[in-house]
Structure formats: C-alpha cells, structure tokens
C-alpha positions as CSV (number, residue, x, y, z in Angstrom):
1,X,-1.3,-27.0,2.6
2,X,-3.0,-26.3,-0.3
3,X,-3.6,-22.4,-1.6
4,X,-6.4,-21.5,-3.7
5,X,-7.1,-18.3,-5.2
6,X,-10.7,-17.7,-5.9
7,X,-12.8,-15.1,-8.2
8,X,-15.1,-14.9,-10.8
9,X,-16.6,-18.8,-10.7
10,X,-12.6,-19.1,-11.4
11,X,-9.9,-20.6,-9.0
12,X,-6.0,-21.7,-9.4
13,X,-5.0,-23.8,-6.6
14,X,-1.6,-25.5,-5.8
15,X,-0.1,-27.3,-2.6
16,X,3.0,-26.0,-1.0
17,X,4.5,-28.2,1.9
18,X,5.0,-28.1,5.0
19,X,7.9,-25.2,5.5
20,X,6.9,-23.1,2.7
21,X,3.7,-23.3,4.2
22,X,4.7,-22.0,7.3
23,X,6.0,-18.9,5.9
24,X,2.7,-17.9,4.3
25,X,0.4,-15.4,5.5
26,X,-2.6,-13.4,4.3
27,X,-3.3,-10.1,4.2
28,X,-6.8,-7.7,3.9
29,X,-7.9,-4.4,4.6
30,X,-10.7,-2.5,5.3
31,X,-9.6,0.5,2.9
32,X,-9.5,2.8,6.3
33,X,-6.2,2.5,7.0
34,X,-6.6,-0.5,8.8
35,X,-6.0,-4.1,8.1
36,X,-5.8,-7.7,9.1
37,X,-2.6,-10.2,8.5
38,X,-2.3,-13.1,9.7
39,X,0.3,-15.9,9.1
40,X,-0.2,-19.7,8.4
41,X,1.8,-20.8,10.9
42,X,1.2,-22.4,14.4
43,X,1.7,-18.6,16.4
44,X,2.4,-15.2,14.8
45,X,5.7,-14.6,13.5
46,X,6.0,-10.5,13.6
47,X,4.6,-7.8,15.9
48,X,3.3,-6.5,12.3
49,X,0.7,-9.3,12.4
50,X,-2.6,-8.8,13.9
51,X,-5.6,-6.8,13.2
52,X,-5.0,-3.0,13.0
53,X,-7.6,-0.4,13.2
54,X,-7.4,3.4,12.1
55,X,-8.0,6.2,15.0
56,X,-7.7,10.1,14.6
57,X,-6.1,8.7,11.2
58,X,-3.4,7.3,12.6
59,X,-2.9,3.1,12.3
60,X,-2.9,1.0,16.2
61,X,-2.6,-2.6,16.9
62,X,-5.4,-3.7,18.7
63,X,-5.9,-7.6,18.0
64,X,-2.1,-9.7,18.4
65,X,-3.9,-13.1,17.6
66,X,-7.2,-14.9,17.3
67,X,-6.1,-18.2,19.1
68,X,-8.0,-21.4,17.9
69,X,-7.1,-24.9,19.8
70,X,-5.9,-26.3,16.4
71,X,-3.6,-24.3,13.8
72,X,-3.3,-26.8,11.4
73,X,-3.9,-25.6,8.0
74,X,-5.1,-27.7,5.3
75,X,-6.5,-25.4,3.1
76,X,-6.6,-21.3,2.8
77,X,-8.9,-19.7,0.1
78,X,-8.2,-15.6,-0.7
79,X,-11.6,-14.6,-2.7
80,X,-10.3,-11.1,-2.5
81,X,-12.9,-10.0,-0.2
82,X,-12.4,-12.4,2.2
83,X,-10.5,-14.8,3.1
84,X,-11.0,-18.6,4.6
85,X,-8.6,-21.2,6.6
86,X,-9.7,-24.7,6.1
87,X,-8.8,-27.1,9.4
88,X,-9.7,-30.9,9.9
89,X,-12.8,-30.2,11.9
90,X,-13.8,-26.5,11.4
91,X,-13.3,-23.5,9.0
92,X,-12.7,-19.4,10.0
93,X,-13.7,-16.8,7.7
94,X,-12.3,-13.1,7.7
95,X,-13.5,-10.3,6.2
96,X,-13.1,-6.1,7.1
97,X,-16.3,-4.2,6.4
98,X,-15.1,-1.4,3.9
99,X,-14.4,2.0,5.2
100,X,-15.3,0.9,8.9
101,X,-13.6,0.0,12.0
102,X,-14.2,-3.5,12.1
103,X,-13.0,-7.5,11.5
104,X,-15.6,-10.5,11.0
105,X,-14.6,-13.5,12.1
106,X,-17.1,-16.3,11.3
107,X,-16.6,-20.7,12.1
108,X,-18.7,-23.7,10.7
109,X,-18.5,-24.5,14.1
110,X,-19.4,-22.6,17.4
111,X,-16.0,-23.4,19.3
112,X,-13.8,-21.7,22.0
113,X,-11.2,-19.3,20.6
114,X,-8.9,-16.7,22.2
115,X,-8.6,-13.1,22.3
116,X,-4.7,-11.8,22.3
117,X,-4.6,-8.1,22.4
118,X,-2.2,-5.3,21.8
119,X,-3.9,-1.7,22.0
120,X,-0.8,0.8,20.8
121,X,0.5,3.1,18.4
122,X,2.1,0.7,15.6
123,X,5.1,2.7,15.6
124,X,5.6,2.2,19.8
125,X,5.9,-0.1,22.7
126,X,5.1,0.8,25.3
127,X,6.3,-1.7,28.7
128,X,4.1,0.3,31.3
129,X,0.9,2.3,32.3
130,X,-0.8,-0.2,30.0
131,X,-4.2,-1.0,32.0
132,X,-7.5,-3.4,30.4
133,X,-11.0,-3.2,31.5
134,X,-13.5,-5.7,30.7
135,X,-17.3,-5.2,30.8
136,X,-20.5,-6.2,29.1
137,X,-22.6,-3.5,28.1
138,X,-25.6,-3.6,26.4
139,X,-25.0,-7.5,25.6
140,X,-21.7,-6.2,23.8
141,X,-18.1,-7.0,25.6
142,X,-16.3,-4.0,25.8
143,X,-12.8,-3.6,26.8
144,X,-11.3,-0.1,27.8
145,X,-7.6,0.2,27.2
146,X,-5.8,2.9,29.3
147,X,-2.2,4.1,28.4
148,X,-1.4,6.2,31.0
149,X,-0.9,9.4,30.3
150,X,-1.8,9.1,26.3
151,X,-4.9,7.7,25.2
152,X,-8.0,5.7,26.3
153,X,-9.6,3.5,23.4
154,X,-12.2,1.4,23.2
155,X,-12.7,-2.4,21.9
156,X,-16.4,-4.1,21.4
157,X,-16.8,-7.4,20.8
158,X,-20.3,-9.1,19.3
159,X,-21.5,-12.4,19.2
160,X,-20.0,-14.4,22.0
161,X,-22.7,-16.8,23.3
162,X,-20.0,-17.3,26.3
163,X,-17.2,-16.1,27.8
164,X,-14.1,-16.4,30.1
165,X,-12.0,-13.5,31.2
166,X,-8.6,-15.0,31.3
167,X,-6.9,-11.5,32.3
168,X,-3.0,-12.7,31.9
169,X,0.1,-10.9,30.0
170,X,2.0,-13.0,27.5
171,X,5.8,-12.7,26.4
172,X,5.2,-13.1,22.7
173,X,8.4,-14.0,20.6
174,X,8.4,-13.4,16.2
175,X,10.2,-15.1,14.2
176,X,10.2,-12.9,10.9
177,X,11.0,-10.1,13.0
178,X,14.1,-11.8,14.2
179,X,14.7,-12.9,11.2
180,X,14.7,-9.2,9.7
181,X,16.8,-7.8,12.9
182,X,13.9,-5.8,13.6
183,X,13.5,-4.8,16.8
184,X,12.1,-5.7,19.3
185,X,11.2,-9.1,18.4
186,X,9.9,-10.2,21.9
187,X,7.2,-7.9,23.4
188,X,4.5,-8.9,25.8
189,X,0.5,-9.2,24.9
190,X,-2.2,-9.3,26.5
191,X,-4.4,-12.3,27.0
192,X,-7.6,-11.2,27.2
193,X,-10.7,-13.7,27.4
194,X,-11.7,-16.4,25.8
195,X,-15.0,-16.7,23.2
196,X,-17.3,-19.1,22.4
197,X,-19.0,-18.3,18.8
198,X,-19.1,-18.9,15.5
199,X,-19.3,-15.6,14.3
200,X,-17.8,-12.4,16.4
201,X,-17.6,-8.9,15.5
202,X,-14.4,-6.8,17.2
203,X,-15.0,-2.7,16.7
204,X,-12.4,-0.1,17.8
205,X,-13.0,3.9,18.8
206,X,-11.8,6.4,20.8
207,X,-15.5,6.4,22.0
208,X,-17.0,3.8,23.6
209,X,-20.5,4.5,22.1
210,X,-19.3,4.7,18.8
211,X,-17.4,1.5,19.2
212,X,-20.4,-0.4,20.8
213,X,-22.7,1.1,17.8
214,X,-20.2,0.0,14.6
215,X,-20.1,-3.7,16.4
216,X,-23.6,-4.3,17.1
217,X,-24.8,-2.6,13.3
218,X,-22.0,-5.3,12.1
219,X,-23.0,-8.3,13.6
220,X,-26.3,-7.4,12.6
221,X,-25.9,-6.8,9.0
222,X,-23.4,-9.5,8.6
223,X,-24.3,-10.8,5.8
224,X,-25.0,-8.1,4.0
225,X,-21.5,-6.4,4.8
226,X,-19.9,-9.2,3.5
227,X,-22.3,-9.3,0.2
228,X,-21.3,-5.5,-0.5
229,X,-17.3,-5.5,0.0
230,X,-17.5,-8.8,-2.8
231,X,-19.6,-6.5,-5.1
232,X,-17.1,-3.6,-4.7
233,X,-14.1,-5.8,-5.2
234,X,-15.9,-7.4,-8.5
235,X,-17.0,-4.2,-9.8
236,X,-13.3,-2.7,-9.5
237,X,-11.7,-5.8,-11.1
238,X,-14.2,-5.8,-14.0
239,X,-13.0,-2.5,-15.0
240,X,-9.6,-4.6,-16.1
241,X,-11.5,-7.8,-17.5
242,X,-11.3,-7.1,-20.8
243,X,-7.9,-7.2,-20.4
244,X,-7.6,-9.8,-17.6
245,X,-9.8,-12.4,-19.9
246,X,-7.1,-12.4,-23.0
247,X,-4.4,-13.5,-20.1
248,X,-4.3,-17.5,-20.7
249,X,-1.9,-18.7,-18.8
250,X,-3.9,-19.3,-15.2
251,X,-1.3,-18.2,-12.9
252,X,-0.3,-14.9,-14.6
253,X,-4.0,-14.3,-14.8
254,X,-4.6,-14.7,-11.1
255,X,-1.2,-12.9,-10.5
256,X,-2.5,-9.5,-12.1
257,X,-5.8,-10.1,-10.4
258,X,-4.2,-10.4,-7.1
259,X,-2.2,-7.1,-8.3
260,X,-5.4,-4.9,-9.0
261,X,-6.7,-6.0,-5.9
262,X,-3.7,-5.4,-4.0
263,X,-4.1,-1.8,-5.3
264,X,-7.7,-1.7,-4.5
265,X,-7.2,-2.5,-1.0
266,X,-4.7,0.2,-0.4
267,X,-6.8,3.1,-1.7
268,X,-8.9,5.0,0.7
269,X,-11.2,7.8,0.2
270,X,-8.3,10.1,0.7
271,X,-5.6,8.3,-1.5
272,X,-3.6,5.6,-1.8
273,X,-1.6,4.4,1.0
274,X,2.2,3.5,0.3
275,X,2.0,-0.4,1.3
276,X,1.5,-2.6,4.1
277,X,1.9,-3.4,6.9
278,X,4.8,-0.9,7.4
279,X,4.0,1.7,5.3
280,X,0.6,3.9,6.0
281,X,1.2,7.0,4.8
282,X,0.5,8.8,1.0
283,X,3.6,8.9,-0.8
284,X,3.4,11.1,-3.9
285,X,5.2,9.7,-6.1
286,X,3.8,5.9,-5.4
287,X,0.2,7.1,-5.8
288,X,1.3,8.8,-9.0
289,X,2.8,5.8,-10.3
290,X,-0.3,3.9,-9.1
291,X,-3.3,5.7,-10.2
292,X,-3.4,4.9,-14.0
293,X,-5.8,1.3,-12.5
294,X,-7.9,3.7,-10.1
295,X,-11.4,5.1,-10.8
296,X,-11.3,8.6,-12.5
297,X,-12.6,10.2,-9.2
298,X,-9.7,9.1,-7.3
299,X,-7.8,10.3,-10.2
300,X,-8.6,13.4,-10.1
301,X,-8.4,14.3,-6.3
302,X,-4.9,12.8,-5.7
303,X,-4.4,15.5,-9.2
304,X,-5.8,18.5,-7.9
305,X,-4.8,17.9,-4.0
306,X,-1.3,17.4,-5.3
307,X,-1.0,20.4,-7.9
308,X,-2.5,22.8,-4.7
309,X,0.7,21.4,-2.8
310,X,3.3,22.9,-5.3
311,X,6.2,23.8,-3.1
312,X,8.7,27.2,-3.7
313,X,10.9,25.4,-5.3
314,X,8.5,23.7,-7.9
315,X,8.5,20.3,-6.4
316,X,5.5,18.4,-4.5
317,X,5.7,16.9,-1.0
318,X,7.3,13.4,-0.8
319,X,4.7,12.5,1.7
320,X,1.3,13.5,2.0
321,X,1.4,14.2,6.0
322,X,4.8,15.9,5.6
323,X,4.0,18.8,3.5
324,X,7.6,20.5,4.1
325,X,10.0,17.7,2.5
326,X,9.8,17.1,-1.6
327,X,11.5,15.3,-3.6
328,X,13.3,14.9,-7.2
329,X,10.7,13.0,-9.4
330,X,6.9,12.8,-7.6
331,X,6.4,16.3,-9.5
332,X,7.2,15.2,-13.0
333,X,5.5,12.0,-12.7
334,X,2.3,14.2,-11.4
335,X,2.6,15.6,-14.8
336,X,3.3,12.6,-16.4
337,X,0.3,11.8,-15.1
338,X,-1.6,14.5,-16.2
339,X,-0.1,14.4,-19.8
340,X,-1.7,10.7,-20.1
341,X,-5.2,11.5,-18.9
342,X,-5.5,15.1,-20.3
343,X,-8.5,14.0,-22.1
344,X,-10.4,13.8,-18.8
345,X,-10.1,17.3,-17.7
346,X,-12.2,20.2,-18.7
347,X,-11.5,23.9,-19.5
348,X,-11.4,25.1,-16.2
349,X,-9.7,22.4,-14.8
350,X,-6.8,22.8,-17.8
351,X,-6.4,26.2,-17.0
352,X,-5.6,25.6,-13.8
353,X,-3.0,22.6,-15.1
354,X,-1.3,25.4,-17.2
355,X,-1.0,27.7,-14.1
356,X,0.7,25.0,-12.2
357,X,3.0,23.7,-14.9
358,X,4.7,27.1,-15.8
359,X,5.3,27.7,-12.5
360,X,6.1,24.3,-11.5
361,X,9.2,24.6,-14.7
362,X,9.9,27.8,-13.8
363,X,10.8,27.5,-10.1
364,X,12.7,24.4,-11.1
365,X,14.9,26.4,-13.1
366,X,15.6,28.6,-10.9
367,X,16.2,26.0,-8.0
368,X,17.7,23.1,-9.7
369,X,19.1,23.7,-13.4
370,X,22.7,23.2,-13.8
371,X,24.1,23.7,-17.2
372,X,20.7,23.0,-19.2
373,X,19.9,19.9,-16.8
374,X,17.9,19.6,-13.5
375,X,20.0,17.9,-10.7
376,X,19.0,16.7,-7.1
377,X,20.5,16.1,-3.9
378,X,21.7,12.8,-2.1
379,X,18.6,10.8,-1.0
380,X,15.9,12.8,-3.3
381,X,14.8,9.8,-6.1
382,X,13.2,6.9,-5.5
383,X,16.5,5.0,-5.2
384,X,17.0,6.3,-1.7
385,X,19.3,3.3,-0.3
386,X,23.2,4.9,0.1
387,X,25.6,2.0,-1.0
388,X,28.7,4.0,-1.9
389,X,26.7,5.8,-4.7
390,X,26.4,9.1,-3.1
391,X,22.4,8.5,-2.6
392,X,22.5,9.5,-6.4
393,X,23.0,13.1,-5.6
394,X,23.2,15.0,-9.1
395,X,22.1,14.7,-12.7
396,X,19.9,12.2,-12.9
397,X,18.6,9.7,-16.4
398,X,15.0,9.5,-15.0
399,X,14.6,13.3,-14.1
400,X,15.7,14.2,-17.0
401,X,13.1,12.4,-18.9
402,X,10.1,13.6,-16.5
403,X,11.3,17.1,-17.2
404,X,10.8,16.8,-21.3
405,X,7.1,15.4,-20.6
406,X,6.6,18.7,-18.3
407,X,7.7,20.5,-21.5
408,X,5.4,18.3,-24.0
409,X,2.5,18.6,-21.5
410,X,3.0,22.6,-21.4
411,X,3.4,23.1,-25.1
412,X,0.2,21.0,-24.9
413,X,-2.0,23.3,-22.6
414,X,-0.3,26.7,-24.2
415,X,0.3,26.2,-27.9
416,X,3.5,28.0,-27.4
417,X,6.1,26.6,-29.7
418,X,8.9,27.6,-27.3
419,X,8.3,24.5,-25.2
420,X,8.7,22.2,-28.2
421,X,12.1,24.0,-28.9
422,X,12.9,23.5,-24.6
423,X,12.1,19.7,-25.5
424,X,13.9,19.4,-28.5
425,X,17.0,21.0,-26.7
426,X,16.6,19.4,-24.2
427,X,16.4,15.4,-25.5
428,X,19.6,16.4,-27.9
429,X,21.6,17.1,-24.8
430,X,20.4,14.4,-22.9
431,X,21.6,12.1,-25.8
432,X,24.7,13.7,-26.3
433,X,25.9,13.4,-22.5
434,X,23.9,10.1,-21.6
435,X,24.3,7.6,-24.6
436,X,27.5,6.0,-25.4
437,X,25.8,3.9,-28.3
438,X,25.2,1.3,-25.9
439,X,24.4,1.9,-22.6
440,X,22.0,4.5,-21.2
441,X,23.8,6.4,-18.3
442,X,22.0,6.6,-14.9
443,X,24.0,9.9,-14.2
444,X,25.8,12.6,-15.7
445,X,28.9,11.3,-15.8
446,X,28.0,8.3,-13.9
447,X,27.1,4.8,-16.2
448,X,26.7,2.4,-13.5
449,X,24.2,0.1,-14.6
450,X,20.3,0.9,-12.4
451,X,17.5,0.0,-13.8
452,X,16.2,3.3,-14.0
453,X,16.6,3.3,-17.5
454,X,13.3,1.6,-17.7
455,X,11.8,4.7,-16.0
456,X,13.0,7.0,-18.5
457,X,12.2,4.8,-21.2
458,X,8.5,4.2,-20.0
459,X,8.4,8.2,-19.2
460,X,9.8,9.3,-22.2
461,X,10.3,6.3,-25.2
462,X,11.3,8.8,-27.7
463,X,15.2,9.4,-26.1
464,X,16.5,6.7,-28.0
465,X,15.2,5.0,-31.0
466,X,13.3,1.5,-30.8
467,X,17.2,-0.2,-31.6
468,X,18.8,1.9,-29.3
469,X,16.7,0.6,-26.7
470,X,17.1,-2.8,-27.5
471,X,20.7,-2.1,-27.8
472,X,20.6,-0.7,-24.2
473,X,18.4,-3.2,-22.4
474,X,20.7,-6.8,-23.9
475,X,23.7,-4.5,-22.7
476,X,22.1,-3.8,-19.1
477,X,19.7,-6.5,-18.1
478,X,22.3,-9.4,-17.7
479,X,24.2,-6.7,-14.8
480,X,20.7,-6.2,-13.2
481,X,19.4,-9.7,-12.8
482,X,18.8,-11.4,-9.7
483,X,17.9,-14.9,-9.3
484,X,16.6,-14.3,-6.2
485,X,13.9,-12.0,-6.8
C-alpha cells in the first residue's frame, strides 16, 4: 500500500507492505468534538473506530463502519482536509464539514456500500433497550435510535439513489482492542441498510429536523464545504510556513506539518481537546502547553477562561469539565504562558494578570510551601503513572521551575523588586538541593533519572548554566532512551 501525504502542490509518498499496512489507519475531525477514524484494514480493529458525532457536548458513536465489497487498499492520500482510499476499481473520499455534525463520503463510482451503526455514549455499552427506526422523509433516510430509558437521537442520510434495509445485529470482534486488553473487545452492531451512491451525507441530532436540515444543506453545498475546510486548514498551516519552508529534509517537513494539523483538528471554538479518540475533554495543562501554534484569539480565551477558574488553593482545574480537581503544574505553565505572550495583552487585560498572579503565589504559599519549596501530592504532575515512585508525591524539579517564572512574570506586571529577590532565592535553593554537578534531580531528595528535566529546562533555562545542561542531559539521556519509541 502506498501512503502519500499531500499539501501545498507538495507530496511525500512511501510504500509500506502488507502487515504494516494493516495496522494503519486515518484519522479527521470536524473541530466539534467529533471525528472520523478508520483503519486500513479488511474490518475495523477497535470499538474506537467509526464516525463520532458531538450531542449536548458530549462525544457518541454513531457510524461502526462504511462497508465497501472490496477493502483492498492500494493507495491512501491525507490532504489534511480530507482524506482518500485508492482501490483497483473505485476511490472513497472523506471529509467532516468544520464545526458541524456531519461526514462526506464521496466514490468515482456510484456502487453499493453498507451502513454499520452504533448509536451510544462512547464511554458505554449498552446490550439492551437498543431499538432503530428507518424512514424516508422528505427524500432524506432517517433513522431514529431509541435507548430505552436514556435518549432518542436522530441519523439522516443524503444522497442514496437506492436503498435496502437490511435490519440485522452483528457481533463485531477488534483486534487493537484485544490487543490493548481493553475491554470489551466484542460488542454487537447494528447492520443497518445498504446504499447505492457516490456521494452520501450522514447528519446526527437529538432533533430530527435539525438533523434532516444539516444533511440536506450538506449534500447541497458539497462542494463548497469541502473547498472551505481546505482553505481553513491552508490558512492555519501558512501561519508556520516561514518556518516549515527552511525544513529540507521531506519527511521531517511533512512530519511537523502533520503536527500543526494534528493541533488544528483538536481545537474547537471552546479549546483544545486533550487527544483522540480517547480523550475529549480540555485538559489545562495540555492546552497550555499547546497554545503557543494557535491563533491569538484562541489564545486568549483558553487565558482569561482559565485565570477566572483560580481555585482556593491557587491552582487551576486539571480538567475543564471538572472544575473541583487541580493539579501541580497546569497553573504555572498558564503563567508561563502568559509570561511568553505578554506583549499581546493590553492595560486592562494586565491588570487583571497582576490580580490573578499575586493571589495565585500567595495561596500557593500558604497551601503548598514546605521549607522555601512548593510540593504536591501523589498523582498531581503530568507523570501520573504509579510504578513504585510514590506517583511523585513531593518536591518536585519541574514545579519548582514554573514557580520562579510566576515570580519573573509578577516582578514583570508590578515593578516590585521583591519578586526578583523571591526568584533569586529561590533558583539558589533549587541549585543547592537539586544539582549534584551532574545530574539534575527530579525530586527533593529523589535523583532518579525522568525526563522532566527537559521541562524545567525549557520553563526556566537559567537553573543551570549552558555547560551544566549539557553536563546533565550526556549524563541522563542514555538512562531515558528507548528504542522502541
């Protein structure tokens, strides 16, 4: 099978055989919560696969599969914005309008495919009160799914020029989910009709109007649709082509492409979601990390909603939708953050910085300062996997270094010399109880070799001199390497 990255009048192709192949699988989204991934195999491999659709903002499986006689792959082209399976005798086409509730599904040639559904929440399974009803209205299919006792949602489907209503439950077995030990990896699907077309629109809503209306405007404005999400995609990857274009080996080129738009297709109009398929909510500290390659408008709002969501104890959420739980680091890289793009804030908007910075230090003093350094408890850093490490409860390298750029960034807003003396004391102790002269410790106390040494030295490069660094990393980097991955 040959894969073929493709944008820009530029393209990088290489041929993989036959079981590598297999193991491939694309992924888009519609920037809505919702997204499409599909493998290149001859049946999906993982209950994760399938087309997923947004509704009262949380994610459900709707599509399991869009069957075609022949799964044979020669050739599959990502152009970002879409993407395209190459077969002997035909070709499919993919693409998720932007911000909508919708897949496009186009072939050279009209042909019979199949419809596999799976209408649930992606977190649940549900074995009973699971009832499909299949109608035409209006020249649109519509199917009503019923989970007794839940829900009622609604499917529309465009652009069959025939059908056949096949109306049979399927035991569906994956693969990768076996694999993973991730249960269950056997679950049954539903079967629903069969299609003739060569181009289909499938819309999803709690209302049946609203789902009949978002397929029929879709179908109708194909072309158009699929014209707008390849301008939006170009205009946010020529924001990086400065950049991008002094990149001259091919793959690495079309490796950091892939990258930006990996980020662009996680970021909605309300953030950026943690990563899929598994993950859909906003993690602080990932969108934090993230937002450097986002437009300045999304910039700003993850900023400002974050700084209004300072906790008691001077610490922001860990998740978005779970305002109660913090954690160690998503606040001090919010004011990384803000220390890097200062520039782009005006007075008022500084003012309310300072506000939020003072009292962000000052309740972390008074909730998490032990002996002139800032501890956490077990399962509070990104590092959140528990192999006999405690789940790095206590003083902690990268913490640390977030806490002196709170102090930079606040001697920055106020003026107030006091904060450069904090910093000062504070990097000097660091040193003293941290660096042995040759390796950078990840705890107090603690100098197990983690690689979040590279935070700290990314947060803060001034800890340790440009030798000391170097010093640290040959000493460290050999114990971190994996030839795996």
């Amino acid at each position: 099978m040959l894969i073929t990255h493709y944008i820009f009048e530029e393209k990088i192709s290489k041929n993989v055989n036959d079981i590598d192949a297999h193991k491939t699988s694309f992924l888009l989204s519609n920037k809505n919560l919702g997204y499409l991934l599909f493998s290149n195999s001859d049946k999906p491999r993982s209950r994760y696969e399938g087309v997923f659709f947004q509704m009262n903002n949380k994610p459900y499986r709707v599509v399991a599969d869009i069957r075609r006689k022949n799964r044979e792959i020669m050739e599959i082209v990502n152009k970002f914005y879409s993407v395209e399976r190459r077969f002997d005798e035909n070709r499919e086409k993919f693409f998720m309008p932007y911000h909508m509730n919708s897949v496009a599904y186009e072939l050279d040639d009209e042909e019979w495919i199949s419809l596999i559904l799976d209408v649930r929440d992606i977190y649940k399974i549900p074995e009973f009160g699971r009832f499909y009803n299949i109608f035409e209205e209006n020249n649109t299919l519509v199917i009503r799914y019923t989970q007794e006792g839940e829900f009622d949602a609604f499917i529309a489907i465009n652009g069959a020029s025939e059908y056949k209503i096949i109306d049979k439950w399927e035991l569906a077995s994956y693969e990768f989910d076996r694999e993973r030990n991730s249960m269950p990896h056997e679950i049954y699907v539903y079967n629903a009709l069969k299609l003739k077309s060569d181009r289909v629109v499938i819309s999803f809503s709690s209302e049946r109007d609203s789902a009949i209306r978002e397929a029929m405007y879709v179908y109708e404005n194909f072309s158009m649709l699929k014209e707008k999400n390849k301008r939006m995609t170009e205009e946010f990857l020529m924001h990086r082509w400065n950049y991008v274009r002094n990149i001259k080996n091919d793959e690495i080129r079309f490796a950091y492409l892939c990258c930006l738009n990996s980020l662009y297709q996680l970021t909605t109009e309300d953030g950026i979601i943690a990563g899929l398929p598994w993950f859909f909510q906003y993690w602080t500290r990932d969108e934090l990390i993230s937002i450097i390659n986002v437009d300045d408008e999304m910039k700003k709002k993850i900023i400002f909603r974050d700084l209004k969501m300072l906790m008691d104890d001077g610490r922001i959420p860990n998740i978005v939708q779970i305002p109660e739980i913090g954690n160690a680091d998503s606040v001090g890289w919010l004011f990384k953050r803000i220390n890097d793009l200062l520039g782009m804030f005006g007075i008022r908007e500084r003012n309310m910085i300072r506000e939020k910075v003072l009292e962000s230090i000052g309740r972390l003093n008074n909730t998490y300062m032990k002996n002139g350094l800032l501890f956490n408890n077990k399962n509070e850093t990104w590092m959140d996997t528990d192999f006999g490490c405690g789940g790095r409860e206590g003083i902690r390298i990268e913490i640390q270094a977030l806490f002196l750029i709170m102090f930079r960034l606040a001697f920055r807003l106020t003026r107030n010399d006091k904060f450069l003396e904090l910093e000062s004391i504070l990097k000097k102790k660091i040193r003293r109880e941290f660096w042995n002269n040759e390796i950078l410790a990840d705890g107090l106390g603690d100098f197990t070799i983690r690689p979040n040494i590279f935070i700290a030295a990314y947060v803060y490069p001034e800890l340790l001199t440009r030798d000391e660094w170097r010093i640290c990393f040959e000493n460290s980097i050999p114990r971190l390497w994996c030839k795996w991955g």
